[in-house]
C-alpha positions in Angstrom: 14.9 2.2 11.7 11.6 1.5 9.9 9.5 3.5 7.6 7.0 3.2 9.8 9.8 4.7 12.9 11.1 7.5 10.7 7.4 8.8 10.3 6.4 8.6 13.9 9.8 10.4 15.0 8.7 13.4 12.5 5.3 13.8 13.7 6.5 13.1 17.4 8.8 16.2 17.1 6.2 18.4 15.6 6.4 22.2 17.6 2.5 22.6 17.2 1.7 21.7 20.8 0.5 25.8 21.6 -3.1 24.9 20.5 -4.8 23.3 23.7 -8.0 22.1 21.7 -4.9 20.6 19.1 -3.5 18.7 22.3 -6.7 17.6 23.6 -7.9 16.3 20.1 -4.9 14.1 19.4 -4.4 13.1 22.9 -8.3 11.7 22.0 -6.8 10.1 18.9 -4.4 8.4 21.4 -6.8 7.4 24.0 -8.6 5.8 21.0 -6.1 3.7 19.8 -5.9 0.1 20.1 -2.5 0.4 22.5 -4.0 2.7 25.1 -5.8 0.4 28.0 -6.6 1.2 31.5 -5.4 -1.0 34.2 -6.6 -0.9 37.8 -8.0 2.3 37.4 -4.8 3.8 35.3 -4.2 4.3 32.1 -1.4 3.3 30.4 0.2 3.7 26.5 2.8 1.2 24.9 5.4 1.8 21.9 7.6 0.1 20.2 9.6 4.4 19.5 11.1 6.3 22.3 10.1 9.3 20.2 6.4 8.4 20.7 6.6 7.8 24.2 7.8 11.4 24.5 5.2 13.0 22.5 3.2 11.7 24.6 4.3 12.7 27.6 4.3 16.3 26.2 0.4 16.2 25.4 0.1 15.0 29.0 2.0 18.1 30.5 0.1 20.5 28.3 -2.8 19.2 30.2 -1.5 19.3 32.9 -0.8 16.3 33.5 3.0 15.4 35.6 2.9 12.7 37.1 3.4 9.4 35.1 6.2 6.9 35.0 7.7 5.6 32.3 9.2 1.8 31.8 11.4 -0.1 29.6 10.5 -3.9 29.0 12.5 -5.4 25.9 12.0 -3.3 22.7 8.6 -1.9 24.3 8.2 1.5 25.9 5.0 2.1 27.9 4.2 5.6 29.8 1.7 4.7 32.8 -0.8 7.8 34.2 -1.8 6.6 38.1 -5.2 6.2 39.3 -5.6 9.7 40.9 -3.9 11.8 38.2 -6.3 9.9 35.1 -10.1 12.4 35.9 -8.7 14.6 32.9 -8.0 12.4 30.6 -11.0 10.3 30.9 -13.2 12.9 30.7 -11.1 13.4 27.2 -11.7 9.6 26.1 -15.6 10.1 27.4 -16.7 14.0 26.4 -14.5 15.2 23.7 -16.3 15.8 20.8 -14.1 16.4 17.2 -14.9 20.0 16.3 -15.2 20.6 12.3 -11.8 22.3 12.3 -9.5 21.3 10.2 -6.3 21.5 12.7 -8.4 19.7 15.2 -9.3 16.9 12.7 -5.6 16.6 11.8 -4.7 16.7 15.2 -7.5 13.4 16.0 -6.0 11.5 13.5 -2.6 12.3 14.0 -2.9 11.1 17.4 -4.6 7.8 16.5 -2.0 6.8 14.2 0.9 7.7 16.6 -1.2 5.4 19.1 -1.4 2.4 17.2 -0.8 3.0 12.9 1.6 1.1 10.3 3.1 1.9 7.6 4.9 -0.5 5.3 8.5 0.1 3.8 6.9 1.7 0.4 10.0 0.2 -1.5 8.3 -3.6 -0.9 4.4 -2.5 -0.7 2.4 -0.2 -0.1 -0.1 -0.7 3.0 -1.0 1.4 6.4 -3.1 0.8 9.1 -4.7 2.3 12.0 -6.2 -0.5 14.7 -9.0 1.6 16.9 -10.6 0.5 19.9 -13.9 0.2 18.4 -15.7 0.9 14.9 -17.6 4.4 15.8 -13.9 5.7 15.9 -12.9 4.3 12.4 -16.1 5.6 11.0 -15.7 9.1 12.7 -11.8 9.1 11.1 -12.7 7.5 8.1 -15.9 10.7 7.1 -13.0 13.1 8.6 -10.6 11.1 5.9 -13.0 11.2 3.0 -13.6 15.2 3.3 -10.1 15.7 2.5 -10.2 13.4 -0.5 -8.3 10.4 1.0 -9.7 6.9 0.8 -9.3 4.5 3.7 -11.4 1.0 4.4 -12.5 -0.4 7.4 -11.5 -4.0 8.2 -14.1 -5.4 10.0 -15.0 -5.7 13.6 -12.8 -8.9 14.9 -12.8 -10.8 18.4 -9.5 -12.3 19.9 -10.3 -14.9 22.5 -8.1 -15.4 25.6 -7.6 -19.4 25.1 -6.3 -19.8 28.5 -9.1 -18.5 30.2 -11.6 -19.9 27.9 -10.8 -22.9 29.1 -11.6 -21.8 32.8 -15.5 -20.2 31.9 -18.6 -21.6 30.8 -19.7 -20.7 27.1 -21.9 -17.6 28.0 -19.4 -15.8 29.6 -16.8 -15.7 26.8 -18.1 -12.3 25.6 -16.9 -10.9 28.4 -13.3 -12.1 27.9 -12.9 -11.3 24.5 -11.2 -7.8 22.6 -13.0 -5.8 20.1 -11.3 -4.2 17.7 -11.3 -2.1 14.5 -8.9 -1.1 11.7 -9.0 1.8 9.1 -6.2 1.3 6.2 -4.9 1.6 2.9 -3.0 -0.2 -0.2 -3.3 2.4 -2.3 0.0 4.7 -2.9 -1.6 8.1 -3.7 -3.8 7.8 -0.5 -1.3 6.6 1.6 1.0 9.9 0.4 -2.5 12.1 0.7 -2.8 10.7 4.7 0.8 11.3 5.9 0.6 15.3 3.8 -2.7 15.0 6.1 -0.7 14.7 9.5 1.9 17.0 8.7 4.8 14.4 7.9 5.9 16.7 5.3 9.9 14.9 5.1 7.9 11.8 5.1 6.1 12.3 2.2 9.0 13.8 0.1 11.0 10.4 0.8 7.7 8.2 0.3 6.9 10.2 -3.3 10.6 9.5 -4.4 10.3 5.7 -3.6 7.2 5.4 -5.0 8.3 7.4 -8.3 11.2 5.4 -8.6 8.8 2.0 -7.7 6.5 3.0 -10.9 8.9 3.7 -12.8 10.9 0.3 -12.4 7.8 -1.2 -12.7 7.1 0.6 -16.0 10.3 -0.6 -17.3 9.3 -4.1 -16.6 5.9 -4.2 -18.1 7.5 -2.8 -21.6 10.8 -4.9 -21.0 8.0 -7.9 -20.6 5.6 -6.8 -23.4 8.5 -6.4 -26.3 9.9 -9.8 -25.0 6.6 -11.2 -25.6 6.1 -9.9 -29.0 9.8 -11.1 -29.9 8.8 -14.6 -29.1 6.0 -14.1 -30.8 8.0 -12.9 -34.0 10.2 -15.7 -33.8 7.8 -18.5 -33.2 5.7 -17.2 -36.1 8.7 -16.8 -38.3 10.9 -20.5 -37.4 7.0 -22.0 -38.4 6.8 -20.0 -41.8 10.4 -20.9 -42.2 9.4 -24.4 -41.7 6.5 -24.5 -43.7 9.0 -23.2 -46.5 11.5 -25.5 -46.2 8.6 -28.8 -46.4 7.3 -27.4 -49.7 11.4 -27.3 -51.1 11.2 -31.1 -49.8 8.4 -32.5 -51.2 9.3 -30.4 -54.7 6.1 -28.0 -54.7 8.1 -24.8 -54.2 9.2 -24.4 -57.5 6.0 -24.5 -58.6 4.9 -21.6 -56.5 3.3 -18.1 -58.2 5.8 -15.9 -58.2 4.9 -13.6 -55.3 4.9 -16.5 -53.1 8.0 -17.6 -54.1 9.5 -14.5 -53.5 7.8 -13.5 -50.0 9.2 -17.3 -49.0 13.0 -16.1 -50.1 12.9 -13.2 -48.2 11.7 -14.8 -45.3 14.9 -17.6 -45.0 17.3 -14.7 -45.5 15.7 -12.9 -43.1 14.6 -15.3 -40.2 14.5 -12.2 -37.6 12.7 -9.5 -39.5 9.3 -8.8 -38.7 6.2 -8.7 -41.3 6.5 -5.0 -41.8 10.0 -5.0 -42.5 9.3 -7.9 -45.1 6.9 -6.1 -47.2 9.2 -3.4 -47.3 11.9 -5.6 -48.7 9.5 -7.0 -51.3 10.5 -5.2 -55.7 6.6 -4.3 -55.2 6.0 -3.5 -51.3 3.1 -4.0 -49.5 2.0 -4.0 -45.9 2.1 -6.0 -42.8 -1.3 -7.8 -43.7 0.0 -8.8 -47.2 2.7 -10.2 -46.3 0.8 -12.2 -43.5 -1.8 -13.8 -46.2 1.0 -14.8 -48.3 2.9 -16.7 -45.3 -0.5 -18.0 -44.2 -1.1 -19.5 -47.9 2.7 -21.0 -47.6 1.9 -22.9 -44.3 -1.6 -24.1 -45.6 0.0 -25.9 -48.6 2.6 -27.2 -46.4 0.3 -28.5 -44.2 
């Protein structure tokens, strides 16, 4: 299974159901998620996780709600409430108002991201999303987010057209045929572990802090691995050119007629192609530092040049 799976089969098994006002609040998070539509009067919810479909159909029997069906088409699940069994529930998606609680706030956003949220496998990158019906929602779960310290953004509003029915309507009705819709998420690790804490997916966030440990740390390893690589290349770039520049001035017979201190710093430097400035001065019967040594290389490769 998915990341995304494992995390909506923990919350989905939660045993927090005794708190009607926690029901009703993430059943509203539900009913305000982009994969909760009404059809001919009913209103219907479709997963992609068994798990979800039955978390579901517990909020509806603590509201008493019992009469639904449940299908199977492909990998999609979809729990349908008829026509004359919907009154409560749409009187939750109208009326319900998110009290300044924190349970019931959990609860609201729990729901929504059951409904319709994301989360990528944290081992390739991080990034979760919520897709809400309309923007009031994601601004309403985005203040509750922000109060606890947790960071989302709001993507903006987009429209999908229908293209085969475009083609059947005259230009001013194509509002009418189009789908609003509007996503909160997040790239950012921390928040991402800060939301899922938020919504009680406590197993969820133990294994997404250990891959995202071990991700930082690999990625540690790499920037240093990198950085000492580049500044090896660097050392022996700088050091074949000295050597070079030494080697030119032996040619063309000015070597031997070097000061002393230059012809020595040069000596050191062709028996030891691979040491680095620092280690040179050290080497030198008076030693001096890393600069030193530098302005007498520098003075070597001038007169070559």
């Amino acid at each position: 299974m998915s990341f995304s799976t494992d995390v909506k089969e923990e919350l989905s098994k939660l045993s927090n159901l005794a708190n009607k006002e926690c029901v009703k609040a993430e059943m509203y998070g539900y009913l305000n998620s982009n994969n909760t539509s009404e059809e001919n009067g009913s209103i219907k919810f479709t997963t992609e996780s068994e798990y979800n479909i039955n978390r579901f159909s517990k909020l509806l029997n603590n509201i008493n709600i019992t009469k639904y069906d449940i299908d199977i088409v492909g990998k999609n699940f979809s729990i349908t409430v008829p026509k004359k069994e919907t009154e409560s529930l749409k009187k939750i998606y109208s009326e319900y108002k998110i009290e300044n609680i924190e349970n019931i706030e959990k609860a609201f956003v729990r729901g929504a991201f059951l409904g319709s949220g994301s989360i990528n496998n944290p081992k390739n990158k991080y990034h979760i999303e919520v897709t809400l019906k309309d923007r009031n929602v994601a601004d309403v779960m985005i203040e509750i987010l922000q109060k606890y310290d947790i960071n989302f953004k709001v993507l903006n509003n987009s429209t999908r057209k229908t293209k085969n029915k475009l083609t059947e309507m005259r230009e001013k009705e194509v509002n009418e045929v189009t789908t609003r819709k509007c996503s909160i998420y997040s790239k950012d690790g921390e928040e991402i572990s800060k939301f899922l804490a938020f919504i009680e997916a406590s197993s969820s966030v133990i294994k997404f802090e250990e891959i995202r440990v071990y991700r930082d740390m690999r990625n540690n390893v790499n920037r240093i691995v990198n950085c000492e690589t580049a500044n090896l290349s660097k050392t022996v770039n700088a050091a074949v050119k000295q050597i070079e520049a030494i080697e030119k001035l032996k040619e063309i017979g000015k070597f031997n007629n070097l000061p002393d201190n230059l012809k020595e710093i040069a000596n050191l430097r062709i028996k030891n192609p691979e040491a680095s400035l620092t280690e040179l001065g050290q080497m030198l019967k008076k030693p001096i530092g890393k600069s030193g040594v530098n302005y007498r290389l520098k003075i070597l490769i001038n007169l070559a040049q």
